[in-house]
C-alpha positions as CSV (number, residue, x, y, z in Angstrom):
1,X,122.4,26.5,61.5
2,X,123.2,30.2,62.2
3,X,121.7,32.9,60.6
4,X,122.6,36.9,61.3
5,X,119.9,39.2,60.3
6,X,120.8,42.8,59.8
7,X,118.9,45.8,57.9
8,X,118.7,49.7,56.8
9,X,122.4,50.1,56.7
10,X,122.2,53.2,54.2
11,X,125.5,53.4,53.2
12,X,126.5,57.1,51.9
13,X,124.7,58.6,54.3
14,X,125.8,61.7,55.9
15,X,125.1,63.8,58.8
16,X,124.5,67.1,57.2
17,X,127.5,67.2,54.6
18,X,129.6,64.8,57.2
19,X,130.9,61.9,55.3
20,X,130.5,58.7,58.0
21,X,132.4,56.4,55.8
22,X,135.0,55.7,58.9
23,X,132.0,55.0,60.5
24,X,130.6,52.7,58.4
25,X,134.3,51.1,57.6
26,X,134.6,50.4,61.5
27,X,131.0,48.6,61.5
28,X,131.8,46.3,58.6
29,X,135.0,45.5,60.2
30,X,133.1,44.7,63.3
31,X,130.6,42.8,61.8
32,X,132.9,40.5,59.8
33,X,134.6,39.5,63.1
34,X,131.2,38.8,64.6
35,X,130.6,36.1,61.3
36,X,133.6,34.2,61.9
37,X,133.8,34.1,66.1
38,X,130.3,32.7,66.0
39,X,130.7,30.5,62.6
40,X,127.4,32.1,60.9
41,X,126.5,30.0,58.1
42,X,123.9,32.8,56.7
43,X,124.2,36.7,56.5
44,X,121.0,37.9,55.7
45,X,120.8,41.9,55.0
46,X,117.2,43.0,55.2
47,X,117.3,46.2,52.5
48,X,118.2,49.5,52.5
49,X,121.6,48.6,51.8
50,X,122.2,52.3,50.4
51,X,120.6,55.7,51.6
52,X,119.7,56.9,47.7
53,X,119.4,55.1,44.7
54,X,122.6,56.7,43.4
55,X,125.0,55.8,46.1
56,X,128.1,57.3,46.4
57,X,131.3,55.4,44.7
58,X,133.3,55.2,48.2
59,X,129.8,53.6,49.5
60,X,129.4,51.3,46.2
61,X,133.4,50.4,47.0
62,X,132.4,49.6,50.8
63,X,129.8,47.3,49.6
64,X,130.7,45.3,46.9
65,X,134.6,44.5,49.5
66,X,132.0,44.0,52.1
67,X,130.2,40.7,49.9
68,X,133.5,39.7,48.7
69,X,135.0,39.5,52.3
70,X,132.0,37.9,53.8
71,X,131.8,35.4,51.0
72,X,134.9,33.8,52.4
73,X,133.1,33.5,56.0
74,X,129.8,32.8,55.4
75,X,128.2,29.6,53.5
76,X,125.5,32.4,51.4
77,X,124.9,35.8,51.7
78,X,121.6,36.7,51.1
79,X,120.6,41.1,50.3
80,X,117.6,42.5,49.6
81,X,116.4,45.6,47.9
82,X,114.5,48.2,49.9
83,X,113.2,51.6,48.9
84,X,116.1,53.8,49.5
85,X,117.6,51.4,47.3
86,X,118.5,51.1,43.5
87,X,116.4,47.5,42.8
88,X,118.6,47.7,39.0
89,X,121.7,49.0,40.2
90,X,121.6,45.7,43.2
91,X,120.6,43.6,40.2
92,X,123.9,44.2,38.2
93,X,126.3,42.3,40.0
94,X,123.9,39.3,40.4
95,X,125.3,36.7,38.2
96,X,128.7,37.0,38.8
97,X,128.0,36.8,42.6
98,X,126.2,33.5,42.5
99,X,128.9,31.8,41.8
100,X,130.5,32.9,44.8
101,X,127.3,32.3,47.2
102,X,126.3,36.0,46.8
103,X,122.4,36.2,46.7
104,X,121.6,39.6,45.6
105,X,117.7,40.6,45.1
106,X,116.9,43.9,43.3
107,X,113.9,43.7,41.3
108,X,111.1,41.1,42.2
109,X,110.7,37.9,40.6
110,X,107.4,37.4,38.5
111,X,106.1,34.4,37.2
112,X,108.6,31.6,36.3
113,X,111.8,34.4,37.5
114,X,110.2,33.7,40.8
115,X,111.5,31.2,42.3
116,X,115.1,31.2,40.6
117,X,115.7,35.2,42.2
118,X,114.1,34.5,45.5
119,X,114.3,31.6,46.3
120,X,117.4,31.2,48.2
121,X,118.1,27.2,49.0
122,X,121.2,26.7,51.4
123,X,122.5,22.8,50.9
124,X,124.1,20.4,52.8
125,X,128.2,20.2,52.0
126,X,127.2,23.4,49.9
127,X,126.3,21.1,46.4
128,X,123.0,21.2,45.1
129,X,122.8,17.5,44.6
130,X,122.0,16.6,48.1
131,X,119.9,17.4,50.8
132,X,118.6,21.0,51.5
133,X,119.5,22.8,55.2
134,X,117.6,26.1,54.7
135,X,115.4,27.3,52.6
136,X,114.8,31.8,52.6
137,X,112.0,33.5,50.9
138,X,114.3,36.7,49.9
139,X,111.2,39.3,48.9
140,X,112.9,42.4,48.4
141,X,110.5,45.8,48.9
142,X,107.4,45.4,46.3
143,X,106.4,48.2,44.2
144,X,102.6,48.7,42.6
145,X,103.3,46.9,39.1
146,X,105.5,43.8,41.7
147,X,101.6,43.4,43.6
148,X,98.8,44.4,40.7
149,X,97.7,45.8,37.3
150,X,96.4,49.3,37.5
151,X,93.0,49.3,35.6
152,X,91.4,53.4,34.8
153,X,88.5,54.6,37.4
154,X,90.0,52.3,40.5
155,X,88.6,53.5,43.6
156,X,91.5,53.9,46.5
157,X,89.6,50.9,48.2
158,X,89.3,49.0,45.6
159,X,93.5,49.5,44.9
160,X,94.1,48.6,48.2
161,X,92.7,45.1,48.2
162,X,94.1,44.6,45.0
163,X,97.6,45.5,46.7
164,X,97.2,43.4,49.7
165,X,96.1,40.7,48.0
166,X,98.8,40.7,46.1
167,X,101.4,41.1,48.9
168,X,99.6,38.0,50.3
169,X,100.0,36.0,47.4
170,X,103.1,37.3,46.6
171,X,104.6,35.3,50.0
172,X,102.6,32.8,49.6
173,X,103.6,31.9,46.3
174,X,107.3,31.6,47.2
175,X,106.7,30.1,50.0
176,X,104.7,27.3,48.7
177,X,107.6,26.4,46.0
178,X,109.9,26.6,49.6
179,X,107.7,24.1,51.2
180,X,107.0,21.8,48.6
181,X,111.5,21.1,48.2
182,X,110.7,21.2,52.1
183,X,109.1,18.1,52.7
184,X,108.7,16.8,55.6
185,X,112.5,17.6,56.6
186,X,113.0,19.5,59.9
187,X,114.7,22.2,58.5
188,X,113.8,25.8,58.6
189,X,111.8,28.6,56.5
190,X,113.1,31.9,57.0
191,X,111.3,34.6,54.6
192,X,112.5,38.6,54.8
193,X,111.3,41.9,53.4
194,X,111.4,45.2,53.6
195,X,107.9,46.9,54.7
196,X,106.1,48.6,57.8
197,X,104.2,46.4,59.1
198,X,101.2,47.3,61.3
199,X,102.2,48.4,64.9
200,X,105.5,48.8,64.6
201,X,107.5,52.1,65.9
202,X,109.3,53.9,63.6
203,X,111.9,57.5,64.0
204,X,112.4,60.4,62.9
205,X,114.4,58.7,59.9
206,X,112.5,56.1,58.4
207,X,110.4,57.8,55.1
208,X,106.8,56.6,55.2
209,X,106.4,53.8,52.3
210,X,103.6,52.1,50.1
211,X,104.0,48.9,48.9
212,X,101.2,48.8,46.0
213,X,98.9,51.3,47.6
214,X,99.8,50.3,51.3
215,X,101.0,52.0,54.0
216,X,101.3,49.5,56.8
217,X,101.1,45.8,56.2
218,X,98.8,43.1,59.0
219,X,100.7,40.9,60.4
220,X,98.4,37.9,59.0
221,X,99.6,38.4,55.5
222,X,102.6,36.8,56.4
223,X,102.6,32.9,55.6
224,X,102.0,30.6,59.4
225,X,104.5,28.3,58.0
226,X,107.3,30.9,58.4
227,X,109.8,30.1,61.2
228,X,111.2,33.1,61.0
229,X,110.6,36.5,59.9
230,X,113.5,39.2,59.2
231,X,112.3,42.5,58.0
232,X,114.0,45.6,56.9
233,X,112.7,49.2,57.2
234,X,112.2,50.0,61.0
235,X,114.9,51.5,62.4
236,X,114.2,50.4,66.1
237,X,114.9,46.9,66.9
238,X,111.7,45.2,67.6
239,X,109.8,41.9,67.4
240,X,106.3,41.7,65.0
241,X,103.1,41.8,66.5
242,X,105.0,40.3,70.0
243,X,106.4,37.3,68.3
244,X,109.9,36.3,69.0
245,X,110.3,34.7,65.6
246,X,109.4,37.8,63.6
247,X,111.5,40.8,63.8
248,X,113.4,43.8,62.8
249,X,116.6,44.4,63.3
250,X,116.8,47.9,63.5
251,X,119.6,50.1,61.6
252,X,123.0,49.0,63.0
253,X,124.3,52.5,63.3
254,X,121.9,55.8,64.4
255,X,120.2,57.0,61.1
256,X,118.5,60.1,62.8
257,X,118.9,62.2,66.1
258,X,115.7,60.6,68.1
259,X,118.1,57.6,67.7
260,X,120.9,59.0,70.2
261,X,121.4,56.7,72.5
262,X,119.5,53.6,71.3
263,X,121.3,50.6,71.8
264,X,122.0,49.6,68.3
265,X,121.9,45.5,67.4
266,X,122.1,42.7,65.4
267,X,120.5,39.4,65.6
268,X,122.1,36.0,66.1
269,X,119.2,33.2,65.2
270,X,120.4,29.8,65.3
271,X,117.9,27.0,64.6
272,X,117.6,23.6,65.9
273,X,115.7,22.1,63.5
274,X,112.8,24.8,62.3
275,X,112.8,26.4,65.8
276,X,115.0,29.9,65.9
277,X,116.4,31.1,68.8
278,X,117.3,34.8,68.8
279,X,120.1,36.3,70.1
280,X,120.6,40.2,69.3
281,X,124.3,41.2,70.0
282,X,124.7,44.8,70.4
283,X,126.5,47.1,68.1
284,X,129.3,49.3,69.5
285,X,129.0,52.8,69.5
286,X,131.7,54.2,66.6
287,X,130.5,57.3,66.5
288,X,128.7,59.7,69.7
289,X,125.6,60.8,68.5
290,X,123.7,63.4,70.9
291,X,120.9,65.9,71.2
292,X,121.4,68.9,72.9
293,X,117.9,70.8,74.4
294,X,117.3,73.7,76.1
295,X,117.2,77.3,77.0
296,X,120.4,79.0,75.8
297,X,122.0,78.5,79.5
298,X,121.1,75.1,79.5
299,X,122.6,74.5,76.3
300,X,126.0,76.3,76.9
301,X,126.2,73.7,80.2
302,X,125.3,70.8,77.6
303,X,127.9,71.6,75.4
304,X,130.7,72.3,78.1
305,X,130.3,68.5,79.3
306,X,130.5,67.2,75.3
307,X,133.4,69.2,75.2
308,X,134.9,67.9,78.2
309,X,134.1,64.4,77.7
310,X,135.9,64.5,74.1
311,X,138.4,65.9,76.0
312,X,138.6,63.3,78.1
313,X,137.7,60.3,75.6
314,X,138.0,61.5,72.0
315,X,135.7,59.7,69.5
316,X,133.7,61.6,66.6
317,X,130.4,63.3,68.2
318,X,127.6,64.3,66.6
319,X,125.2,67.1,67.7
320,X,122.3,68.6,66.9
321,X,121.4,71.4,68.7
322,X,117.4,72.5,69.7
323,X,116.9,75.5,71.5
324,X,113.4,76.2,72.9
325,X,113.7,79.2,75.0
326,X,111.4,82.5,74.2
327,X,114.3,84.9,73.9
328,X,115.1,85.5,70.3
329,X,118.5,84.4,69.4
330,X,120.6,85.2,66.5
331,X,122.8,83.1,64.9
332,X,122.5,80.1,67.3
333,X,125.0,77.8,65.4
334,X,127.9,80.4,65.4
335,X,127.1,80.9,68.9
336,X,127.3,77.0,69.5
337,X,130.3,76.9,67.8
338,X,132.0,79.6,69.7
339,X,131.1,78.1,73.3
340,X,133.0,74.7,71.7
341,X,135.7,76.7,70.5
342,X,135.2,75.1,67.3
343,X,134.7,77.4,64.4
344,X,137.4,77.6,62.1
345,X,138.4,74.1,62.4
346,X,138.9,72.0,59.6
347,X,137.6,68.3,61.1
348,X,136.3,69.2,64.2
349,X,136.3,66.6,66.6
350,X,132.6,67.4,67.7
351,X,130.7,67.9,64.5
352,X,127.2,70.0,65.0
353,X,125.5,68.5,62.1
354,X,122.2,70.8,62.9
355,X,120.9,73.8,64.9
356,X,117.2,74.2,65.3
357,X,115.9,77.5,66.6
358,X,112.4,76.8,68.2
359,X,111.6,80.2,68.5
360,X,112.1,80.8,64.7
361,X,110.3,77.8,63.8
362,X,107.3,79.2,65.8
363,X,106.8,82.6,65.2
364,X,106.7,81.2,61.9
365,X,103.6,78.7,62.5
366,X,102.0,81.5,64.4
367,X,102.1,83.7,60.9
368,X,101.1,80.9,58.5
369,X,99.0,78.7,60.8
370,X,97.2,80.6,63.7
371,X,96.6,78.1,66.4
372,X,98.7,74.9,64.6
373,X,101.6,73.3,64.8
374,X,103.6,71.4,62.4
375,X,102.5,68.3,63.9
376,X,98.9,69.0,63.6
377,X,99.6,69.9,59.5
378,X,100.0,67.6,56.6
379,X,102.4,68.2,53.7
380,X,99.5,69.1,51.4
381,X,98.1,71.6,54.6
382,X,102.0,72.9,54.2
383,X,102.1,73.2,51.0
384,X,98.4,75.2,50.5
385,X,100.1,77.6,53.1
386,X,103.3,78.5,51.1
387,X,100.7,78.9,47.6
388,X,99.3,82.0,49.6
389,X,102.4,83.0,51.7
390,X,105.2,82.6,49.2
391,X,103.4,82.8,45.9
392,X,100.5,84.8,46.8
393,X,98.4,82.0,44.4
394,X,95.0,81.0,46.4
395,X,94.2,77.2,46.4
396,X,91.1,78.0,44.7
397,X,92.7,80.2,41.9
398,X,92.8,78.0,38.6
399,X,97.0,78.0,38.8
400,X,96.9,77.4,42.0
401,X,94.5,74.3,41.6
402,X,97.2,73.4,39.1
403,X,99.8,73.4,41.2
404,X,98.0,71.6,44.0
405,X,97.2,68.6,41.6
406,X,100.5,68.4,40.5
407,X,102.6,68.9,44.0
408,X,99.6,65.8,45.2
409,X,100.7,63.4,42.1
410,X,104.4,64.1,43.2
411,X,103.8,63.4,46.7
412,X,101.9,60.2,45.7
413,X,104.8,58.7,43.2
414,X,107.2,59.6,46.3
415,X,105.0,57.3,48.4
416,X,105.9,54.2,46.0
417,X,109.4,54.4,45.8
């Protein structure tokens, strides 16, 4: 049995106003060959399917021919919510793609739903009458009312055992409906899910989540009787908490700039019986994606050897551009621009998505923070500065306190999407 766990695709994303749907085209198209050469029986996508709950129509139109395509390859194809993603708007589709071995799950199961949305059960010859090959725990990303009931004067401690033990319970709940059609049959349990669990490395792109009240989840909650884990959310390819059998996949394609370079994968497990062996198979590189550092000379030489490797090679690149020298520069992305000999141009064939001007950035920490820097502030710190820098409001002036309250109850409903 072969299973090919992938995650955090975020289709409709864009690299500052830069549509990447070619990008993401050539990566489906990829993908699909990878299905049939090695005869995949499962695709399993890990959430994050879109980058914002209201995707784009060319993305929606990318996904749904995606599923249909792959549903002639693959045995089941199994897709789980995460939080960039629309858990209704997945949900839609979901009837009409069971009957074509489509497993789509947007909102969690609850009570007797459970089971029937997430449990997914792959059978021998495909007929439900006979003998079951597979069985996969789909848990798509839990929100607070998936893991517990909210009850007035909760203290933060007290919400975040009630969260975890209800993650916990959660997985083992499905799991234990997963074991019991089991039996004693040497067939594997695969479970995914789209959280941060503890000790994992994250980039620049990945948005801090809660599930319930929880940041980071401990390995332990997972079920033992797992054989394998595929989880959704981490950008980087890594295993969990050094175990071979429980792992991310990592974002196919680079979702952020720290991820230039990164050797993008996804992961072949094929069982013999409940034991996986993993086999990532790297992505290939549709798109350049670079950073370019420096003082202003070192930059200029940077950007002369983009230039002439496009030259050379040409594929899409991507740049962002940092500049950390102490003279002051003016308009550094014009300037950028210019030593590319690219302004004007309609679709450039080097794109520079971004230009960050260090110097800026600084003298402006220096004014609102004396002796900080933005790593050492939090966004309430940031936003208590710009009260008294932009608004002149003190945090201890009654509007101001309003504001405060209101910008913290923001921040904290952001956390549980």
């Amino acid at each position: 049995m072969k299973l090919l766990h992938t995650s955090d695709w975020h289709l409709g994303k864009t690299w500052n106003g830069l549509a990447r749907d070619e990008e993401f085209a050539e990566f489906t198209d990829w993908l699909l060959g990878i299905l049939e050469t090695e005869k995949v029986d499962v695709l399993f996508l890990a959430g994050d399917v879109f980058d914002s709950v209201a995707p784009p129509v060319r993305a929606q139109k990318l996904y749904f021919s995606f599923l249909l395509r792959t549903s002639r390859i693959c045995r089941k194809v199994v897709v789980i919510a995460g939080n960039h993603d629309s858990a209704p708007l997945l949900d839609v589709p979901r009837e009409v793609f069971l009957e074509t071995g489509i497993h789509v799950v947007g909102t969690a199961g609850r009570g007797d739903e459970l089971v029937d949305k997430e449990l997914v059960v792959l059978w021998k010859n495909d007929c439900p009458d006979t003998e079951p090959e597979m069985m996969i725990a789909a848990v798509p990303f839990l929100r607070e009312g998936d893991l517990r009931w909210s009850t007035e004067g909760e203290s933060a401690e007290l919400k975040e055992e009630k969260s975890l033990l209800g993650l916990r319970r959660h997985y083992e709940d499905i799991c234990r409906e997963a074991l019991k059609l089991r039996g004693s049959r040497d067939i594997p349990l695969v479970a995914g899910g789209h959280l941060f669990v503890q000790g994992g490395t994250a980039s620049e792109g990945v948005r801090e989540i809660r599930v319930g009240n929880l940041s980071q989840i401990d390995n332990a909650s997972f079920p033992t009787e797992i054989d394998y884990l595929a989880l959704g959310h981490l950008h980087v390819p890594q295993l969990v908490a050094k175990q071979e059998n429980r792992r991310y996949s990592g974002s196919p394609l680079p979702m952020s700039f720290d991820e230039a370079g990164q050797e993008k994968v996804v992961l072949l497990v094929e069982f013999e019986g409940k034991i996986p062996a993993v086999k990532p198979i790297p992505v290939p590189v549709f798109t350049h994606v670079r950073r370019v550092i420096g003082t202003l000379p070192q930059i200029e030489e940077q950007l002369r050897a983009v230039k002439d490797s496009v030259q050379k090679t040409p594929k899409r690149t991507v740049l962002e551009v940092v500049y950390n020298g102490s003279d002051s520069i003016g308009d550094l992305q014009k300037h950028v621009e210019d030593v590319l000999e690219i302004a004007g141009e309609e679709v450039p064939l080097i794109f520079v998505a971004r230009c960050r001007n260090e110097q800026i950035v600084l003298q402006y920490k220096l004014k609102t923070a004396p002796g900080k820097t933005l790593k050492d502030l939090d966004e309430l710190d940031v936003f208590r500065q710009l009260l008294e820098t932009r608004t002149n409001v003190p945090e201890d002036d009654p509007g101001g306190e309003i504001l405060l309250t209101a910008y913290t109850e923001i921040v904290g409903q952001l956390d549980s999407i």
